[in-house]
C-alpha positions in Angstrom: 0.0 0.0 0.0 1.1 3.6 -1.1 1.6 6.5 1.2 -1.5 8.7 0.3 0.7 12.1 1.1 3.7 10.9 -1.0 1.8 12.1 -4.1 0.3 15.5 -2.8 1.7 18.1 -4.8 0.9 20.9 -2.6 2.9 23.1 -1.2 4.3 22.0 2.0 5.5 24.8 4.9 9.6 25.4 4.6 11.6 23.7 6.8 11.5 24.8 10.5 8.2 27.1 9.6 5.2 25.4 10.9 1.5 26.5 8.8 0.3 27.0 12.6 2.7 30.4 13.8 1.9 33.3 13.3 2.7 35.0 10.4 2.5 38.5 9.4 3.9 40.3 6.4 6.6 43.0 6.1 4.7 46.3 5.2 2.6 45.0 8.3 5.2 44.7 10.5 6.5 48.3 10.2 2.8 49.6 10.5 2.0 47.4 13.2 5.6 48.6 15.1 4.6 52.2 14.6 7.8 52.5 12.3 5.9 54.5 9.3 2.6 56.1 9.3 1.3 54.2 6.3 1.7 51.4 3.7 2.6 53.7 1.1 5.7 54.8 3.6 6.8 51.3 4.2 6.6 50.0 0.5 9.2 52.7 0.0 11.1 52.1 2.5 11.1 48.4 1.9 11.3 49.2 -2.3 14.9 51.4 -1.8 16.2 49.0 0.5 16.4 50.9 3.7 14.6 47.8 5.7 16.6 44.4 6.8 14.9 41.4 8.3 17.4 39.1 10.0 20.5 41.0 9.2 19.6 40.7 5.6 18.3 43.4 3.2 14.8 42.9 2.7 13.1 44.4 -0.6 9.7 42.3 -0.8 7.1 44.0 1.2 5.2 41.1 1.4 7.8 39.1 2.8 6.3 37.0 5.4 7.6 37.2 9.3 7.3 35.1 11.8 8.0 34.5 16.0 11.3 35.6 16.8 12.5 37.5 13.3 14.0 40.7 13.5 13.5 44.3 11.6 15.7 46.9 11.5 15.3 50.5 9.8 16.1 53.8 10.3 18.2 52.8 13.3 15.4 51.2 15.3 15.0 47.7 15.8 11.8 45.1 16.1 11.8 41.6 17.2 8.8 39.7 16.8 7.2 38.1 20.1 4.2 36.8 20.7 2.5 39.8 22.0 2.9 40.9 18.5 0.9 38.9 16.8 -2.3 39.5 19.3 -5.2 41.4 17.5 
């Protein structure tokens, strides 16, 4: 007998991120942090490359975050915690 999952061909969550954490995008992030006032303001921030998630240069707004990732712009910092991520 054949393992039913072996031929699903959707997409499966990358290694070490779990479908079940929280997740919030980039532009979110910096909106959610108070960083910039609008989405406009972080899509250009993001766009000329003045935003790093990680340590790394980040230029996709829609970048997804989760627990325990870090921004960085404009000499402020952000680490994602689960107080965060409550609505």
């Amino acid at each position: 007998m054949t393992d039913p999952s072996a031929d699903d061909d959707s997409p499966q969550p990358a290694a070490g991120r779990s479908a079940d954490r929280p997740m919030m995008r980039l532009d979110d992030v910096l909106k959610r942090a108070g960083l910039v006032g609008t989405g406009g303001q972080a899509k250009i921030w993001i766009q000329d490359g003045q935003v790093s998630v990680n340590g790394e240069v980040e230029t996709r707004r829609r970048k997804q975050l989760f627990l325990g990732d870090v921004v960085e712009t404009m000499g402020q910092r952000v680490t994602l915690d689960e107080s965060f991520f409550d609505c």
